[in-house]
Backbone as JSON, one array per atom type, in Angstrom:
{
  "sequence": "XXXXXXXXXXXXXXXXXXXXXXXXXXXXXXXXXXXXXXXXXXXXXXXXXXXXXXXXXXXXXXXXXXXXXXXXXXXXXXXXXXXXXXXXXXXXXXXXXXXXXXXXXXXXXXXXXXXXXXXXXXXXXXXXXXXXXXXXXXXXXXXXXXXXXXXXXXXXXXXXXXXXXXXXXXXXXXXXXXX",
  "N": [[41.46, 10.64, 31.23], [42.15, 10.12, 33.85], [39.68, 9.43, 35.21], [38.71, 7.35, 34.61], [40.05, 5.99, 36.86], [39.1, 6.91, 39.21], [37.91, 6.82, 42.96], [34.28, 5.75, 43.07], [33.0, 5.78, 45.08], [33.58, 7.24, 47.01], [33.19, 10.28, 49.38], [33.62, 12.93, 48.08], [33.7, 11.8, 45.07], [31.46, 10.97, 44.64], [29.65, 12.71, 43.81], [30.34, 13.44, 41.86], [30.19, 11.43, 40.65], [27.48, 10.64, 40.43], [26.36, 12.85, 38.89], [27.69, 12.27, 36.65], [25.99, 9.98, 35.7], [23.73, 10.83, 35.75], [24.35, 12.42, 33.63], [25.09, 10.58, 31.54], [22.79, 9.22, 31.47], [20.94, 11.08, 30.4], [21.77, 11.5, 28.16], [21.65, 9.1, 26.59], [19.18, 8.51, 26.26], [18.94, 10.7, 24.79], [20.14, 9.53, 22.66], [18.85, 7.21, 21.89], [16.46, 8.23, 20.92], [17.3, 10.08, 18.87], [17.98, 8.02, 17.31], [15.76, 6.7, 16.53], [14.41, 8.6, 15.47], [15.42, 8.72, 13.16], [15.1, 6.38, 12.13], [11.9, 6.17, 11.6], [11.97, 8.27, 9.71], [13.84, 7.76, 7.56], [14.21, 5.18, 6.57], [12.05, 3.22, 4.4], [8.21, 2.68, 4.34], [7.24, 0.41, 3.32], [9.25, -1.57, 4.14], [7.7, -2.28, 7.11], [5.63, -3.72, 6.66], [3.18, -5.71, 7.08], [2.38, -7.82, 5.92], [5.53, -8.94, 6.31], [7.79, -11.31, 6.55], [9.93, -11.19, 8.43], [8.88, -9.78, 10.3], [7.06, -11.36, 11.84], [5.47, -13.92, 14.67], [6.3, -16.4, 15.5], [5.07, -19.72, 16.83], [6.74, -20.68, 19.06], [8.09, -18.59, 20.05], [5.5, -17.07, 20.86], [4.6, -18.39, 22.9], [6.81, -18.51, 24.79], [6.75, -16.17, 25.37], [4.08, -16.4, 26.89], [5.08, -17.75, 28.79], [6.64, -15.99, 30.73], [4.69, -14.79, 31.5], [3.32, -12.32, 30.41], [1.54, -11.09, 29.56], [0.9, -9.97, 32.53], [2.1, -7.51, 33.26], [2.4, -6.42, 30.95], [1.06, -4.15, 30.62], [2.03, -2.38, 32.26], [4.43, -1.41, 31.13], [5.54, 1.49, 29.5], [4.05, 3.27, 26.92], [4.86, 4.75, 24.31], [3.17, 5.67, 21.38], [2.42, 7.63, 21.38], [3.8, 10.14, 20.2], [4.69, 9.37, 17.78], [1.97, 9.76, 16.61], [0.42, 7.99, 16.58], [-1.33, 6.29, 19.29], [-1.0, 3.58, 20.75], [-2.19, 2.22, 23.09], [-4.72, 2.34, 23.62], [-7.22, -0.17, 21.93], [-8.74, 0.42, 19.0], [-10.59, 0.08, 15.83], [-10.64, -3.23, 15.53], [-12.14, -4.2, 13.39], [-11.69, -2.92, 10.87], [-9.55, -3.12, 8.18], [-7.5, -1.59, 7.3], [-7.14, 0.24, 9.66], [-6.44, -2.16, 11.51], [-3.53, -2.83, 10.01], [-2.43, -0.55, 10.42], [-1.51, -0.54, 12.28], [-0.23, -2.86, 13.24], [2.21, -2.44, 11.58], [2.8, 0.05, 12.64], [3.64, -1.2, 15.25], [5.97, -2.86, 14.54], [7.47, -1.07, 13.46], [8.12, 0.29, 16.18], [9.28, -2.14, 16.93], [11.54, -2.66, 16.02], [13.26, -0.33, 16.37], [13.09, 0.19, 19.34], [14.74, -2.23, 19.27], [16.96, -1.78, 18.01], [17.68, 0.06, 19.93], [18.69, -0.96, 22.31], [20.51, -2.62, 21.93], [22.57, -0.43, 20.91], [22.89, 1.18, 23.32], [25.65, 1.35, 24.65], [26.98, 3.28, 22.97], [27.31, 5.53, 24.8], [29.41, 5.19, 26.23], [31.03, 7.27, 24.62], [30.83, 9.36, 25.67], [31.74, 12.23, 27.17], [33.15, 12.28, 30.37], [31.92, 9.97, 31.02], [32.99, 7.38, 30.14], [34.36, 5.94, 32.46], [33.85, 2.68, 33.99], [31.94, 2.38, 35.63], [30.16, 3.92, 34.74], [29.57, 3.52, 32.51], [28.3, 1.14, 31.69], [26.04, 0.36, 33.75], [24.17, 2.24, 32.68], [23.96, 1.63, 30.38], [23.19, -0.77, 30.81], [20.58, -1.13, 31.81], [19.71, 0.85, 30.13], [19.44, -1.23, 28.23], [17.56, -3.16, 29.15], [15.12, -1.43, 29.56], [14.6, -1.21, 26.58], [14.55, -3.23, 25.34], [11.77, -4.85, 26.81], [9.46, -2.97, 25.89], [10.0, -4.46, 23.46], [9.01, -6.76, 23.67], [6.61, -6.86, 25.18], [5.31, -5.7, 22.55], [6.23, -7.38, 20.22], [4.11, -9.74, 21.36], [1.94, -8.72, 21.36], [1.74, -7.85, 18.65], [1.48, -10.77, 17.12], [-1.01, -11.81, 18.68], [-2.09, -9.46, 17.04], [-1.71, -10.07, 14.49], [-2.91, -12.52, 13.72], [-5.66, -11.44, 14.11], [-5.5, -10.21, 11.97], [-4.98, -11.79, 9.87], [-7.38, -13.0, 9.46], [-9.29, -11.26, 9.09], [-8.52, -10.2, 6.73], [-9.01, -12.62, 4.92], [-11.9, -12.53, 5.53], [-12.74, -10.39, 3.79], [-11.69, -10.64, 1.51], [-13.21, -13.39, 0.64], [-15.94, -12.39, 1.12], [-15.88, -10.51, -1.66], [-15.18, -12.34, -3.61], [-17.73, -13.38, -3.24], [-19.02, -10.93, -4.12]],
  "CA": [[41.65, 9.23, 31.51], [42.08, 9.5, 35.09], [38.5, 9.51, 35.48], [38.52, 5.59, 34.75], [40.52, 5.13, 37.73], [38.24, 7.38, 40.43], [36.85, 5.67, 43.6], [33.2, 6.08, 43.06], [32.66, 5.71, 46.55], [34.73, 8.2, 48.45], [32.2, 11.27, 49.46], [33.64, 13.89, 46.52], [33.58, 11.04, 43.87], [30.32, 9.93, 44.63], [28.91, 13.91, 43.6], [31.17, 13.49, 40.15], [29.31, 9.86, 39.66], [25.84, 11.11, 40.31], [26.44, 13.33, 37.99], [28.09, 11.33, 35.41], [25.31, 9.08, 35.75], [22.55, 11.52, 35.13], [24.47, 12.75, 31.88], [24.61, 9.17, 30.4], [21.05, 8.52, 31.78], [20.31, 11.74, 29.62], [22.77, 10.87, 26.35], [21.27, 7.4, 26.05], [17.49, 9.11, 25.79], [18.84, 11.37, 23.5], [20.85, 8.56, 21.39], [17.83, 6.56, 21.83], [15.23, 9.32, 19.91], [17.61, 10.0, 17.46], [17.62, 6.24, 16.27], [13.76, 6.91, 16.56], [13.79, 9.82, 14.5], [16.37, 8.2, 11.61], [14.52, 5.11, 11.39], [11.4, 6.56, 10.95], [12.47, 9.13, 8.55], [15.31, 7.64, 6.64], [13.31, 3.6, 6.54], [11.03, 2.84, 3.36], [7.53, 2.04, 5.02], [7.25, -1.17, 2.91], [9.88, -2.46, 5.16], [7.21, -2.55, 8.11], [4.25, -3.9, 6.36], [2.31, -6.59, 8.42], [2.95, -9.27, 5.74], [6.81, -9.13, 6.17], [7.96, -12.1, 7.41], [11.03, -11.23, 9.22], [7.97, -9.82, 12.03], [6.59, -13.13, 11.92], [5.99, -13.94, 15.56], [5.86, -17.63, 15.87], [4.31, -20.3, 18.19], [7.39, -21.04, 20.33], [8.44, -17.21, 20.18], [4.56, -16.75, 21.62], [4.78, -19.76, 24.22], [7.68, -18.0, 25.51], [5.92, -14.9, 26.5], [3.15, -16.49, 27.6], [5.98, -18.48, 30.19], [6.69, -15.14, 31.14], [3.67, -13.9, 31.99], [3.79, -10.8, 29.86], [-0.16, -10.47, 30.13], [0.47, -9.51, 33.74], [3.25, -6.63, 33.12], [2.54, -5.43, 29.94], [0.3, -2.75, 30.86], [3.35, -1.43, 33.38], [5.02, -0.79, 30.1], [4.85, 2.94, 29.14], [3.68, 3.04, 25.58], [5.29, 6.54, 23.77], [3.19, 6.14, 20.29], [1.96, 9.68, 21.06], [5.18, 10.63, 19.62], [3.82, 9.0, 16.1], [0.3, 9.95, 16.29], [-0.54, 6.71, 16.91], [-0.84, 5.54, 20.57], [-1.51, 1.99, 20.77], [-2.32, 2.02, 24.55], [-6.42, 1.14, 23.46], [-6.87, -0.98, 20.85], [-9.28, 0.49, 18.53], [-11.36, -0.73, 15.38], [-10.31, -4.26, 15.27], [-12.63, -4.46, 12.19], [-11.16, -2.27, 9.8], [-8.04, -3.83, 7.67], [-6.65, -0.47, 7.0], [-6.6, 0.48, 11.14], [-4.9, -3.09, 11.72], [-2.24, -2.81, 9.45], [-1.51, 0.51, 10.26], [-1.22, -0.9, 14.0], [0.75, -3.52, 12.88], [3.43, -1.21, 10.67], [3.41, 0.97, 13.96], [4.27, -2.19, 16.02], [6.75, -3.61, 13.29], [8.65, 0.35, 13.78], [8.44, 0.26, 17.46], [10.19, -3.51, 17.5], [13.11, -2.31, 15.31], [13.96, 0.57, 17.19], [13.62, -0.53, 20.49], [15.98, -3.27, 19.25], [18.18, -1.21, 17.88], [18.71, 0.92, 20.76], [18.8, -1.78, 22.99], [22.19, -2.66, 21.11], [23.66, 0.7, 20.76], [22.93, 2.09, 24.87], [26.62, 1.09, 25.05], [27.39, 4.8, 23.0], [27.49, 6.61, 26.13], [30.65, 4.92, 26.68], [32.24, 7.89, 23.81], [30.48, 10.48, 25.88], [32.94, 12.91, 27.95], [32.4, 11.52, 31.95], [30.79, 8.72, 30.68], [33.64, 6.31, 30.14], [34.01, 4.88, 33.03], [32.69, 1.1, 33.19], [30.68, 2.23, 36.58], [28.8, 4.93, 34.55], [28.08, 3.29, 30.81], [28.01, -0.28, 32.0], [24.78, 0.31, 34.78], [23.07, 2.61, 32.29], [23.89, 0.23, 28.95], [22.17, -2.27, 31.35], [19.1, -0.22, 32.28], [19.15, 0.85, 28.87], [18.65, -2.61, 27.37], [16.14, -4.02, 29.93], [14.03, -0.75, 29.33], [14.01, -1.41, 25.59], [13.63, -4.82, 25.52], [10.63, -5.17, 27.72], [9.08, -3.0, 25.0], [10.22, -5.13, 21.89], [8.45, -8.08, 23.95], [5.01, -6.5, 24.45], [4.96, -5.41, 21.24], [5.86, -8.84, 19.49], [3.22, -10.18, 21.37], [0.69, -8.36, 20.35], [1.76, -8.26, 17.16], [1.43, -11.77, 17.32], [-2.34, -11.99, 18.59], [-3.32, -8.62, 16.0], [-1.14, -10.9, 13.4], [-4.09, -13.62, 13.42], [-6.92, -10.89, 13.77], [-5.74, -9.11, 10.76], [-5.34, -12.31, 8.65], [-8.78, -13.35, 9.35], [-9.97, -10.43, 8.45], [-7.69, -10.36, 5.43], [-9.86, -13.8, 4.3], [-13.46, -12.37, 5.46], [-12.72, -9.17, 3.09], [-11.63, -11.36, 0.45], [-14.54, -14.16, 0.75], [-16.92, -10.98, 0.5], [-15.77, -9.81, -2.97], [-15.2, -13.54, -4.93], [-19.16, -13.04, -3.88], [-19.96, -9.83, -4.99]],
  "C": [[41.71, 8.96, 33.01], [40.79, 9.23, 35.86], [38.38, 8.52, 35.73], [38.93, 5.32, 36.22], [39.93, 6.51, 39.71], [37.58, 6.5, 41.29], [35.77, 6.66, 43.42], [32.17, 5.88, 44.06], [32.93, 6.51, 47.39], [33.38, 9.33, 48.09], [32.68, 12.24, 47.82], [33.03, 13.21, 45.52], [32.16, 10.82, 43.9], [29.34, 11.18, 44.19], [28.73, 13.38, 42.34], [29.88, 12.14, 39.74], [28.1, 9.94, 39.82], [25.59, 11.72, 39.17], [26.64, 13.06, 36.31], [26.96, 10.69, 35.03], [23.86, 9.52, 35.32], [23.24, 12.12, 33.31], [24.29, 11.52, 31.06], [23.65, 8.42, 30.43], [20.32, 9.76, 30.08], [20.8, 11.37, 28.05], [21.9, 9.76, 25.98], [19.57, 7.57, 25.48], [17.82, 9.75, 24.6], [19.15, 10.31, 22.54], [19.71, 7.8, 20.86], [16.56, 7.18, 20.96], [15.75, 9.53, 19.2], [17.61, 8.72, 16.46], [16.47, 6.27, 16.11], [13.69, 7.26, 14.96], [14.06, 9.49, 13.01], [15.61, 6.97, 11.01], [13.1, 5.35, 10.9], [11.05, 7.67, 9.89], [13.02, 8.58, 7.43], [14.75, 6.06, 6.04], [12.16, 4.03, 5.8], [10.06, 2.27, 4.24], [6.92, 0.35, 4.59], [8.02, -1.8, 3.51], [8.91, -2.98, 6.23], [6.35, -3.25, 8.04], [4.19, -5.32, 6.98], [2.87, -8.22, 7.48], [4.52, -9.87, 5.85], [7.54, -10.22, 6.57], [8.82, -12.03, 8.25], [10.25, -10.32, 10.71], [6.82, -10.56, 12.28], [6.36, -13.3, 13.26], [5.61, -15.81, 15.86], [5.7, -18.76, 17.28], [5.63, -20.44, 19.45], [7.82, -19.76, 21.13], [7.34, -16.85, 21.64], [4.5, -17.21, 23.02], [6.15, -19.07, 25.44], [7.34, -16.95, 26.34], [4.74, -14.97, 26.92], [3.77, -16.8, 29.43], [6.01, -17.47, 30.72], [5.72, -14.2, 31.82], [3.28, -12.29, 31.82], [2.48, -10.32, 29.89], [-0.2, -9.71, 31.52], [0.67, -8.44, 34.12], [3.1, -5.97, 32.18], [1.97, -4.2, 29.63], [1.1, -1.46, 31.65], [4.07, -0.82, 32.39], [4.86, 0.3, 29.46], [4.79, 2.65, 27.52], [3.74, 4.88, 24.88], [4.83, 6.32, 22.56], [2.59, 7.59, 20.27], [3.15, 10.27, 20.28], [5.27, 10.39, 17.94], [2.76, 9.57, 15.81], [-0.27, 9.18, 16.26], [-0.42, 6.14, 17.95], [-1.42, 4.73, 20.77], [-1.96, 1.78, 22.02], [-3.93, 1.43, 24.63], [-6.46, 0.88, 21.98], [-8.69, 0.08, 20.15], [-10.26, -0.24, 17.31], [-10.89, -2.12, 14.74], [-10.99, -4.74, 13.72], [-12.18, -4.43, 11.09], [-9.37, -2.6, 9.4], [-7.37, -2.74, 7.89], [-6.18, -0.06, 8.34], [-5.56, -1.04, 11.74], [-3.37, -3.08, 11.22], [-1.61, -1.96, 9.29], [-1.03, 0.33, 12.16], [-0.06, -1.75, 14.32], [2.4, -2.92, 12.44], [3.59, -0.99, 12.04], [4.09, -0.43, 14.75], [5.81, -2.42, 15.19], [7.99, -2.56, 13.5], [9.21, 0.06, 14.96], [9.43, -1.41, 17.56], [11.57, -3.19, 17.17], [13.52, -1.32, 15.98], [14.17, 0.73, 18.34], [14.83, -1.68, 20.22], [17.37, -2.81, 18.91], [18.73, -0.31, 18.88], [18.95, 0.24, 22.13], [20.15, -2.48, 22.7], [22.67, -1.62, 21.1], [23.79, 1.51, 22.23], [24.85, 2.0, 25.19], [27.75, 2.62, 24.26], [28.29, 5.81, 23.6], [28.74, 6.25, 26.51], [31.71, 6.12, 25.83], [31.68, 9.11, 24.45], [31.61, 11.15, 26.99], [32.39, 12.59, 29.44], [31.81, 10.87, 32.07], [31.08, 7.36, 30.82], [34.08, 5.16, 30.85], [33.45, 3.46, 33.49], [31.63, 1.47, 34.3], [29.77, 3.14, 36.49], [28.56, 4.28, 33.69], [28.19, 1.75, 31.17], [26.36, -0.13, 32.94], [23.25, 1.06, 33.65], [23.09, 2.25, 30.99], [23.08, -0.87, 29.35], [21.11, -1.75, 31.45], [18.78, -0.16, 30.96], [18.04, -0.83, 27.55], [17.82, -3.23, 27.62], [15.24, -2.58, 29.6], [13.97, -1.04, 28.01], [13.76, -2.57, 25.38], [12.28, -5.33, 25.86], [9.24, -4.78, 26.61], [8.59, -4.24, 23.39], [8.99, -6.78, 22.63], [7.1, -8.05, 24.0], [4.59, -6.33, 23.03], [5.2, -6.58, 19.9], [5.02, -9.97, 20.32], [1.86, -9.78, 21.37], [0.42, -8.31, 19.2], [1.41, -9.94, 16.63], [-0.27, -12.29, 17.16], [-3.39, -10.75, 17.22], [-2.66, -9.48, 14.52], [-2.33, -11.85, 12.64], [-5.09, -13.2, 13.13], [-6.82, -10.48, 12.05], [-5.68, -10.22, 9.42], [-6.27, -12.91, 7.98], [-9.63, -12.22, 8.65], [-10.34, -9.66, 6.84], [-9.18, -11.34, 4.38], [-11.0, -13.37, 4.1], [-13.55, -11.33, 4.28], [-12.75, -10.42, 1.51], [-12.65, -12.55, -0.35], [-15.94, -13.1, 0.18], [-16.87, -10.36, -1.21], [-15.37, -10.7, -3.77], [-16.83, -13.4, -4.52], [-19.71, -12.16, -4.1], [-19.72, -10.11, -6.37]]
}
């Protein structure tokens, strides 16, 4: 407990809080891949599917990250589906229903678990040298602006492959009331 009350300024302290600061930089990655690993393990994939509505992304939602200018930034955004086997970083056959809606699903994962660990970075606060508010407060904040930023590219793309895939939905369907 006396840890809480360390200056994290004085030359010694300031080793200890480097330190501190790299363990709950590292804890929060780890905490952060295990929510990965549980949600896509332990999560029914009918939860993700493209028609779901609760990843709906609607017009004011969109309008919002257009305000933002997320077209300009969202390429700065590292994109880890290598870690799935699916890395969304080039968009592939926009044609094919089955590649959208498995692009979609992947999006639909990636929103929920960035969101969820964008809520839980605050963890690191039960980690041993962690407790301090001037170690899990800076990297609970870091934490949540790095997942966030995610969840925002990725519901706006979901958004624009939302429209491709229901058009495509129709043209498939149009095709086989005329065969």
């Amino acid at each position: 407990m006396d840890f809480l009350f360390v200056d994290p300024f004085s030359l010694n302290d300031a080793f200890t809080t480097l330190l501190a600061l790299l363990l709950g930089t590292f804890c929060v990655i780890v905490i952060d891949g295990l929510e990965a690993l549980l949600i896509r393990r332990l999560t029914p994939k009918s939860w993700y599917m493209p028609e779901r509505r609760a990843f709906t992304v609607g017009k004011r939602e969109f309008r919002f990250y257009k305000k933002i200018k997320i077209g300009c930034w969202k390429d700065k955004v590292p994109e880890l589906g290598v870690f799935t086997g699916f890395p969304k970083r080039k968009l592939g056959d926009t044609n094919s229903v089955p590649y959208l809606k498995r692009y979609i699903m992947e999006i639909n994962y990636g929103v929920v678990i960035h969101l969820i660990n964008a809520h839980t970075g605050f963890l690191v606060l039960f980690v041993p040298h962690c407790e301090a508010y001037y170690i899990w407060i800076p990297v609970t904040l870091v934490n949540y602006v790095l997942s966030m930023a995610p969840v925002f590219v990725l519901r706006y793309t979901a958004h624009i492959l939302g429209k491709i895939y229901k058009m495509k939905i129709k043209e498939e369907n149009k095709v086989k009331t005329v065969i």
